[in-house]
C-alpha positions as CSV (number, residue, x, y, z in Angstrom):
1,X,228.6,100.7,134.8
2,X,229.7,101.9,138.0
3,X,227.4,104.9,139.6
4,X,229.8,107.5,141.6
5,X,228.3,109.9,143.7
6,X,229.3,113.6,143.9
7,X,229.2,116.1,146.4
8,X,228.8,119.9,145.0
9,X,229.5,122.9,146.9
10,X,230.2,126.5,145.9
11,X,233.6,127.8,145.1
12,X,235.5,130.5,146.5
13,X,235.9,131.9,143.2
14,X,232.0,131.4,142.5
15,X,230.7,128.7,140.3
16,X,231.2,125.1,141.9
17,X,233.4,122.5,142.6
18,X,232.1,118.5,142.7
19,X,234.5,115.9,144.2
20,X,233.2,112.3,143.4
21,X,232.9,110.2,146.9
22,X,235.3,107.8,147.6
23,X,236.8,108.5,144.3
24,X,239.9,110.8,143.1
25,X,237.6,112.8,140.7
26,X,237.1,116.8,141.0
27,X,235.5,118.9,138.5
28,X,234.2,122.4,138.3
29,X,232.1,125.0,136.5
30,X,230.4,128.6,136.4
31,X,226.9,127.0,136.9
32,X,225.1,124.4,138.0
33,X,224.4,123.2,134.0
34,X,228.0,123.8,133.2
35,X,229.1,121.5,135.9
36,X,227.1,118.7,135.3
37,X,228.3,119.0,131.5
38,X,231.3,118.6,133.3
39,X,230.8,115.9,135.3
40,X,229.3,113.9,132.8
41,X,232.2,114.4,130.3
């Protein structure tokens, strides 16, 4: 399994928005919990 790093910054819109490093991967979500829910799904 490959391990992918994300950096996480707030939105504009409020909540977050993580972009994996190196990778073509962008998520978002209201909170920090919801986000990593997100990520991990």
């Amino acid at each position: 399994m490959k391990e992918i790093i994300f950096a996480v910054k707030d939105s504009e819109e409020g909540g977050y928005i993580a972009s994996g490093l190196n990778y073509s991967i962008f998520t978002d979500g209201d909170t920090l919990e919801e986000l990593k829910e997100n990520i991990i799904s």
